[in-house]
N, C-alpha and C positions, 0 to 999 in steps of 0.2 A: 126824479126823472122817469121811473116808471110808469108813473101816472099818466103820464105825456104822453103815453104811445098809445098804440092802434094797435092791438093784438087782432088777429085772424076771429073767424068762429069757433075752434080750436082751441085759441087760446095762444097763438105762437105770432111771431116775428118771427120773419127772416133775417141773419145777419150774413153778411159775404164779411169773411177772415184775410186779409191781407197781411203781407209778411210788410212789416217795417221800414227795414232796412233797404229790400230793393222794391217793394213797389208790385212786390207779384199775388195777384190772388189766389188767396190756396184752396179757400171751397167754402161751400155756402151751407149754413146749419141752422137750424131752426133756436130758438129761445122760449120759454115760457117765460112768466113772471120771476118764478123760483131760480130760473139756471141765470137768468139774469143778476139779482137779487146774490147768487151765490158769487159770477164774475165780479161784480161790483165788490164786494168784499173781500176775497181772498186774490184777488188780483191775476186770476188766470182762467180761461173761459170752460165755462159749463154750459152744456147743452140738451135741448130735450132732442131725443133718440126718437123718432116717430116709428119705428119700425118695433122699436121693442118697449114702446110705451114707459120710458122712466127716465130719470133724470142722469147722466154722467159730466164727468169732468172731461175735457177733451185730453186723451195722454193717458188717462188712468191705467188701462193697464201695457202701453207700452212705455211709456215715460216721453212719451213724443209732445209734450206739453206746449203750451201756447201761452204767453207772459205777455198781457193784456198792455198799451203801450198807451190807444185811448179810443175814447168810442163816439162816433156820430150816428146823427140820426140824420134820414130823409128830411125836407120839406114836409113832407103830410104825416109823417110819425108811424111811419109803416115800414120802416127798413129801418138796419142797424148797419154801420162800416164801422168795424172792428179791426185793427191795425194793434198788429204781435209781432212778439223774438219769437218766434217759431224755435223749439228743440228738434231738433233731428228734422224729420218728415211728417207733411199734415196728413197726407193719402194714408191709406191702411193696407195700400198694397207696396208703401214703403218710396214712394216717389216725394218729391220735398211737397209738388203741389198736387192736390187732386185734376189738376188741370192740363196733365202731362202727356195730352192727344191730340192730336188737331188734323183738321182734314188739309189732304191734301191738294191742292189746285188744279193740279195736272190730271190726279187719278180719282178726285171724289172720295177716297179712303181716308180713313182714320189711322195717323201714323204717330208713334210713338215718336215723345222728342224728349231729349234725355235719358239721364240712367238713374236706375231705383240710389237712397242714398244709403251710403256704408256707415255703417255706426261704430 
């Protein structure tokens, strides 16, 4: 399956992380070869960190884990849709999705929807 893709100049795929069970996206993270290669075998997603240049497991150190359910690829093998059990929260500000803003119609702002999750 690797082979089949279309890495960046970089070296990375995009994957967008969906929760399972309801359908919600929870955020979108990068892959090299290696965090791929790692999801693929231990069954729970790893990702390259572009900001701090190395490889993590996503959850590592809160236990907020992601139990890999199954993974697609685009048409042109440039995108990954990866569909999880999400543990706890996928955000790292503790909200279930990283996706937990949205502007609002009325005012043009950015308003919080929902509450961080309790563990």
């Amino acid at each position: 399956m690797i082979d089949e893709l279309k890495f960046d100049e970089k070296g990375l795929i995009p994957a967008v992380i969906q929760d399972d069970a309801s359908g919600q996206v929870l955020t979108l993270c990068y892959m090299n070869p290696e965090a791929l290669k790692r999801t693929l075998e231990t069954g729970l997603v790893h990702l390259y960190r572009r900001s701090a240049g190395q490889l993590q497991m996503k959850g590592a150190t809160s236990g907020h884990t992601q139990v890999v359910k199954s993974i697609a690829v685009d048409c042109e093998g440039k995108s990954l849709l990866v569909k999880v059990d999400q543990k706890v929260a996928a955000c790292h500000k503790n909200y279930f999705t990283c996706y937990y803003r949205e502007r609002d119609p009325k005012t043009g702002k950015l308003v919080v929807r929902g509450e961080p999750v309790k563990e």
